[in-house]
C-alpha positions in Angstrom: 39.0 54.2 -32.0 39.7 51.0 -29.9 38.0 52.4 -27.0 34.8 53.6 -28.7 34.5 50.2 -30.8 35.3 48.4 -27.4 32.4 50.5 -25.5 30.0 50.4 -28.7 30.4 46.4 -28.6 29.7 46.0 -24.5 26.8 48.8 -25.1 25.3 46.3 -27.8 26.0 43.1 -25.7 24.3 44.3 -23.0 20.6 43.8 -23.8 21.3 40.4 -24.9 22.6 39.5 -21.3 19.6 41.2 -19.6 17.5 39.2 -22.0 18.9 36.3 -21.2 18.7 37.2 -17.1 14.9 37.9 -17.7 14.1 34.4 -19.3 15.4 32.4 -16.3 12.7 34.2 -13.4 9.9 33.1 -16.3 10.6 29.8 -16.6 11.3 28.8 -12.9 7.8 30.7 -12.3 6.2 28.5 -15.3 8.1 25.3 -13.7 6.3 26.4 -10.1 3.1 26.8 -11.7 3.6 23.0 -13.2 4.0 21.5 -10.0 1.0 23.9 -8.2 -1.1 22.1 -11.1 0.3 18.4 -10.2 -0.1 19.0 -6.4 -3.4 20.6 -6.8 -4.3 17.3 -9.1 -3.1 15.0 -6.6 -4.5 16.5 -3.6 -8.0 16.4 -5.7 -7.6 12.7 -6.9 -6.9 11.3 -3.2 -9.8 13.1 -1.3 -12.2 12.0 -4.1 -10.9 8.8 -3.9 -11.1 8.6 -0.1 -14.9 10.3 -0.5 -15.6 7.4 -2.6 -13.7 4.2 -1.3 -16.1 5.4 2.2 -19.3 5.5 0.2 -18.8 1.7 -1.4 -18.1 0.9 2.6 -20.9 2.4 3.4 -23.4 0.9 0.7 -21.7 -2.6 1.6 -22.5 -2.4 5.7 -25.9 -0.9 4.9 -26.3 -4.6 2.5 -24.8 -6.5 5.4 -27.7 -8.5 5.7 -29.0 -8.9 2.6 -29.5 -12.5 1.2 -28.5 -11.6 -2.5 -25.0 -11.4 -1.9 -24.3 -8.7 -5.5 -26.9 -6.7 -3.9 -25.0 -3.6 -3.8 -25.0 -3.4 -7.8 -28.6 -2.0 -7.3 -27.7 0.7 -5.6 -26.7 4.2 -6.4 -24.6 5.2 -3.3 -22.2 2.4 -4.9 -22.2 3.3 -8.4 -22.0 7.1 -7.3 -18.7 5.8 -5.5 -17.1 3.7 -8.3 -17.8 6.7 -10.7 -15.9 9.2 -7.9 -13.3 5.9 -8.3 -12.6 6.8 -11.6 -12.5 10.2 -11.2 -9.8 10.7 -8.5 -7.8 8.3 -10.0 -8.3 10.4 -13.2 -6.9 12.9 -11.4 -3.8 11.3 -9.9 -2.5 9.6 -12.9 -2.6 13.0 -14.5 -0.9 14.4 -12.1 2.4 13.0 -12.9 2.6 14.6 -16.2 2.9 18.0 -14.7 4.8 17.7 -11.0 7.9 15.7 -10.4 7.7 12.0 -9.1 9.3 12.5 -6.1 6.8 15.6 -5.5 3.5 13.3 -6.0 3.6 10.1 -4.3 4.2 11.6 -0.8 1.1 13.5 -1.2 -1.0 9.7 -0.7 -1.1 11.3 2.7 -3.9 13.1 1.8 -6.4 9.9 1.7 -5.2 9.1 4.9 -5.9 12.6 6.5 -9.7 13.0 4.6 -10.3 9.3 5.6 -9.8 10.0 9.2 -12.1 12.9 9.1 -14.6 11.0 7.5 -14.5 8.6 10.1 -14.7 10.9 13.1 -17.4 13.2 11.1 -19.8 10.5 10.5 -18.9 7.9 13.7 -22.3 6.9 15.4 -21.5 6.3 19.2 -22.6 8.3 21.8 -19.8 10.5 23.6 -19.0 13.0 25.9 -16.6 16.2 24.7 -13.9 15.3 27.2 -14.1 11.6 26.3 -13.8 12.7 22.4 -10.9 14.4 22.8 -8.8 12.0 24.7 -10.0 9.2 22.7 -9.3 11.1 19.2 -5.9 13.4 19.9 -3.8 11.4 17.9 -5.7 11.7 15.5 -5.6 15.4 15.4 -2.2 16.3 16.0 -1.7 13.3 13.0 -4.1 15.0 10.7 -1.9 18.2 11.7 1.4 16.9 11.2 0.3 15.7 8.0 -1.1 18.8 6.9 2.2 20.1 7.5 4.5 18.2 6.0 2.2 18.5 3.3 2.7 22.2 2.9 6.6 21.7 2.9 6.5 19.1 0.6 4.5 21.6 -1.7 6.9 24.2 -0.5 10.0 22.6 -0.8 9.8 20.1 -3.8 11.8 19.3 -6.6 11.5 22.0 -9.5 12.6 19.9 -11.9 10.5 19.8 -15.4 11.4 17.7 -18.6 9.1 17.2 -21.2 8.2 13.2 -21.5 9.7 12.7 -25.2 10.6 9.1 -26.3 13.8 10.1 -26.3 14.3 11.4 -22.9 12.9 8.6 -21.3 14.7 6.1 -23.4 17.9 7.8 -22.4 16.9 7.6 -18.8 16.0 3.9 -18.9 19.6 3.2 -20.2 21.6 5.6 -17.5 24.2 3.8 -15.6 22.9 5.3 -11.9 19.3 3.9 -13.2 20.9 0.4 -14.1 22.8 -0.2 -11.0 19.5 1.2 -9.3 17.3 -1.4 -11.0 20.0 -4.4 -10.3 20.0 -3.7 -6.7 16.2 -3.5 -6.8 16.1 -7.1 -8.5 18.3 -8.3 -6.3 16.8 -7.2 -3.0 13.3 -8.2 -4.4 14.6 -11.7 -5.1 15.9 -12.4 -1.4 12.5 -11.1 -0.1 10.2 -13.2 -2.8 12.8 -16.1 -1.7 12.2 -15.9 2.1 8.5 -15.2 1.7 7.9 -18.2 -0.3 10.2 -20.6 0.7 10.8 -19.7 4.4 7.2 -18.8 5.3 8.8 -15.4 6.2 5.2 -13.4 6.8 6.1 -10.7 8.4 4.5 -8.0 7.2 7.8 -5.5 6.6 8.6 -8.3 4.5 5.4 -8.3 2.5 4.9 -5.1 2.1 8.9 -3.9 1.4 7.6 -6.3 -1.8 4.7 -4.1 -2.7 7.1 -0.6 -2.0 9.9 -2.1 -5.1 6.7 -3.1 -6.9 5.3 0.3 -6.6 8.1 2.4 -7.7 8.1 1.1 -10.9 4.5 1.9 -11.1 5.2 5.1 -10.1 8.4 5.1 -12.5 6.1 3.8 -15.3 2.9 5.9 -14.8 4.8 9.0 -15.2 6.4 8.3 -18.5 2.8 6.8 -19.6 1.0 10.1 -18.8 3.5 12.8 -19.8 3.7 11.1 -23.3 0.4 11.0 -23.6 0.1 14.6 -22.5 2.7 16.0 -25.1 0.5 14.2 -27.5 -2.3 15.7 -26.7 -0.4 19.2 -26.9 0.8 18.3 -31.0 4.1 16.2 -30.9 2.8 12.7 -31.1 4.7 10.2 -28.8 2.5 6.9 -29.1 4.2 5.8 -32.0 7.5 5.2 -29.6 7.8 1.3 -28.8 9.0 2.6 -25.3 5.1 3.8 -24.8 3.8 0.6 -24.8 6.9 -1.1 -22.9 6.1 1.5 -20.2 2.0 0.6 -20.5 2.9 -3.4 -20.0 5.5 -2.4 -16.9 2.9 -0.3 -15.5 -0.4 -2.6 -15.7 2.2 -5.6 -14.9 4.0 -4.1 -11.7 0.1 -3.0 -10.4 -1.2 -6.2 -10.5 0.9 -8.1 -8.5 1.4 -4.8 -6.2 -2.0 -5.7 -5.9 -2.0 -9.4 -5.3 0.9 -8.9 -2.6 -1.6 -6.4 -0.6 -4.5 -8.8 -0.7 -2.1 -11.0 0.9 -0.9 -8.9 3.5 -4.5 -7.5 4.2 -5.2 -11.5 5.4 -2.7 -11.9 7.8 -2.1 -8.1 9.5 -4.5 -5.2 10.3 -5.7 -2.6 7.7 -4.3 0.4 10.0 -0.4 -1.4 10.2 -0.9 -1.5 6.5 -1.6 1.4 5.5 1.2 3.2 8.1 3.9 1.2 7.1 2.8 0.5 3.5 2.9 4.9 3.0 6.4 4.7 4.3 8.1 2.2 2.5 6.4 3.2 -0.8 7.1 7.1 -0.4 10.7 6.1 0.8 11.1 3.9 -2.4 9.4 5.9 -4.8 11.3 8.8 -4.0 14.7 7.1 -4.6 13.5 5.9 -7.8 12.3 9.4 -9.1 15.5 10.5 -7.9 17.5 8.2 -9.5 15.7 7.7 -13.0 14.0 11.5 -13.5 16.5 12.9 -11.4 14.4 15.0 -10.0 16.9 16.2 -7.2 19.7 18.0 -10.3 20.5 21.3 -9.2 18.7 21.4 -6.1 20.4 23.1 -2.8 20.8 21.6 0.2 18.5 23.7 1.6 15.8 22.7 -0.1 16.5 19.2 0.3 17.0 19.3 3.9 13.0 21.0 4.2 11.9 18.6 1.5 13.2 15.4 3.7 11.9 17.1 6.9 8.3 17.4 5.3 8.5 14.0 4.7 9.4 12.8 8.4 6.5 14.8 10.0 3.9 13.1 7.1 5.2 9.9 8.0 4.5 10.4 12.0 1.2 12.0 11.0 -0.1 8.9 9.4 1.4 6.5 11.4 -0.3 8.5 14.4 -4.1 8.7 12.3 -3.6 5.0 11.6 -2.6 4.0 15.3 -5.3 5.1 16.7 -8.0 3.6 14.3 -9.6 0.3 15.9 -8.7 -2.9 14.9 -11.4 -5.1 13.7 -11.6 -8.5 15.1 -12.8 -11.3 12.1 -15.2 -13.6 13.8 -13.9 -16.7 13.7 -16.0 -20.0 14.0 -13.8 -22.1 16.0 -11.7 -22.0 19.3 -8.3 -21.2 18.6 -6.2 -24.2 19.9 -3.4 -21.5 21.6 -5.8 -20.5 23.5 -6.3 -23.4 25.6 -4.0 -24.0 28.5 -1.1 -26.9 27.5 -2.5 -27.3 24.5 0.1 -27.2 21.7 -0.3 -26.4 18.0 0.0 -28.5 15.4 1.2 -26.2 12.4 1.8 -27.1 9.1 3.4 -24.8 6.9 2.5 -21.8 9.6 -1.4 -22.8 9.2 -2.6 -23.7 12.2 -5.3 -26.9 12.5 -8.1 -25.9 13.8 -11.8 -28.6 14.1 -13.9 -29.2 11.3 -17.2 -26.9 11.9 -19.3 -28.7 9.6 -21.6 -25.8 9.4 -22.9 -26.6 13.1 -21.6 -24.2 16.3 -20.4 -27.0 18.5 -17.2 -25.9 18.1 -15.2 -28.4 18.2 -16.9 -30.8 20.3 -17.3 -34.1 20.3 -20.0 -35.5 18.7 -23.2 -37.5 20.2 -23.2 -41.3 18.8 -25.5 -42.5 21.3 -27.8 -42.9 18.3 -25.2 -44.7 16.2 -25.5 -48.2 16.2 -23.3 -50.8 17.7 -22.1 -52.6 14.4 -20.6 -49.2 14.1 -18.9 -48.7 17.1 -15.6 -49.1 17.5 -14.6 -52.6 18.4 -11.3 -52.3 21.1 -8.2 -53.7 20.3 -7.1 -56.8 22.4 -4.0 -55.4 25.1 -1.4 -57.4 25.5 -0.4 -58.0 29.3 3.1 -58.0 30.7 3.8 -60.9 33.1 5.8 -60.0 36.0 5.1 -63.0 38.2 7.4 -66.1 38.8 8.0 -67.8 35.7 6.3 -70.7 36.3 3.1 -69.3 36.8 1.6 -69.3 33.2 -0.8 -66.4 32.2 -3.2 -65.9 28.6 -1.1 -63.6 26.3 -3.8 -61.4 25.9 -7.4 -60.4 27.6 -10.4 -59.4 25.1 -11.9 -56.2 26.3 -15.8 -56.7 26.1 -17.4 -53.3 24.3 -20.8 -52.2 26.2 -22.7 -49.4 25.1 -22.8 -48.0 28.9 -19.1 -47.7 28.3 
């Protein structure tokens, strides 16, 4: 009797354990299918916004010219562009409500791969196949390297999936590894605002390690911001959490002095060192941060990890291979550059250096003609006081009056 009811009880025990062995295949498909949605989304949002940032760029050098300086309003190639604007930034912010932080961001890559095409499709110079190809190979194996660690980053990302409830995110923002995470930030962003400002430290690692802390918590922020507002729109209503709006103000806050800090760095450096270094620090960052607030790395293997990280080395040399060999523009500038001229020093002051007045004339710095200035105008010399070094008994005039001629 004990063996039967022993055999009758595993017999009924078994469907329940296949059950439950057939629910965990489902949901890790539904959890890939999430983040083909998000990478799909993000992938979309960057080469519309690439399309579009080209087409304003292009509307503004066709305008070049023009004497109404908002002339580009008129246009529709510009409008056409800000609407695409919208759209692929539509399209990224949504993305982060389906994929995992640390899966998104890297794929920024993309702009930097369609850009390049772009670039190369629609270039106007006259050139020779041979010449094309030497002048653009890094630009093709970086456009290939970034494809591929594109594909394992899609491949091999973090498969982690929590809905964005008020709850989980509040108990995320109060996690000890996401404290000691944010002190470390604050301090580190501290010493760099403190050597930027006060020791006209302008490098641009400097400046733009600034815009990578600012942009993880962006990144940090958007997510929560879109995947509350997406389990609203799906019937459980999150927007009456105060940590909604504490996310929104984060997340407008952090962008616009993200912002302010590249308009700075665009002034001193090149656009191409920017955008190389800029994609590396902010991936870097971002990822840390997704890792440690979403923790988007829990239950991972090393396997995976190991691909993911690689993925991320061979985007980082594809850009930073697209970018290096884009040409740097050269600002006209409407003076001669005092280093330039051989012993002259600079006189700096505060790192600016002082360069002639052009007084909207191209003499560049030279003197001006007073031949027409008259002489109750001119100068008067100073009287010079001459050193005796006769005998002493001979007796000389302290001073001697220079006379002031015109021919002089």
């Amino acid at each position: 009797m004990e063996g039967g009811n022993s055999l009758n009880l595993q017999l009924q025990q078994l469907p329940l354990a296949t059950a439950a062995v057939s629910v965990q295949p489902h949901t890790d498909s539904f959890s890939y299918k999430e983040n083909l949605i998000g990478a799909l989304l993000a992938i979309f949002g960057h080469l519309v916004i690439s399309i579009a940032l080209n087409l304003q760029k292009y509307s503004h050098i066709r305008l070049a010219g023009s004497k109404d300086p908002r002339a580009y309003f008129k246009t529709k190639t510009w409008w056409c562009g800000l609407f695409l604007l919208v759209l692929g930034e539509l399209g990224v912010f949504s993305s982060y409500a389906f994929a995992p932080l640390s899966l998104i961001v890297p794929l920024s890559a993309v702009s930097v791969i369609a850009s390049a095409i772009i670039g190369i499709i629609f270039i106007k110079e006259k050139w020779k196949p041979k010449d094309f190809l030497r002048r653009y190979v890094l630009s093709f194996v970086g456009c290939g390297l970034a494809i591929v660690g594109t594909y394992l980053l899609i491949t091999f990302g973090p498969n982690s999936h929590e809905k964005m409830t008020g709850e989980n995110i509040t108990r995320h923002l109060v996690s000890w590894p996401f404290l000691l995470y944010m002190l470390v930030e604050i301090i580190i962003f501290c010493l760099l605002l403190y050597f930027y400002k006060e020791r006209n430290a302008n490098y641009i690692v400097v400046i733009l390690l600034l815009v990578a802390l600012l942009g993880s918590m962006t990144v940090v922020t958007v997510k929560a911001v879109a995947g509350m507002i997406v389990v609203s729109i799906q019937g459980n209503l999150q927007l009456d959490y105060p940590i909604f709006y504490i996310m929104l103000v984060c997340m407008i806050a952090t962008a616009i002095f993200q912002a302010t800090f590249l308009a700075q760095a665009s002034q001193l450096y090149d656009s191409s060192q920017i955008a190389s270094i800029s994609y590396i620090l902010s991936t870097t960052v971002a990822i840390t941060a997704g890792a440690t607030f979403y923790l988007d790395f829990t239950g991972e293997d090393v396997l995976h990890i190991c691909m993911f990280a690689l993925g991320c080395l061979i985007a980082f040399l594809g850009v930073f291979l697209i970018t290096r060999n884009r040409k740097k523009s050269v600002p006209f500038e409407p003076y001669i550059s005092m280093d330039a001229m051989p012993g002259m020093q600079n006189m700096h002051d505060k790192g600016i250096a002082v360069q002639p007045d052009l007084k909207a004339s191209f003499s560049y710095g030279a003197l001006e003609n007073n031949d027409n200035t008259p002489e109750i105008y001119t100068p008067a010399t100073l009287p010079i006081v001459q050193e005796q070094h006769g005998s002493k008994g001979v007796s000389a005039p302290p001073y001697r009056v220079l006379e002031h001629s015109k021919k002089e």
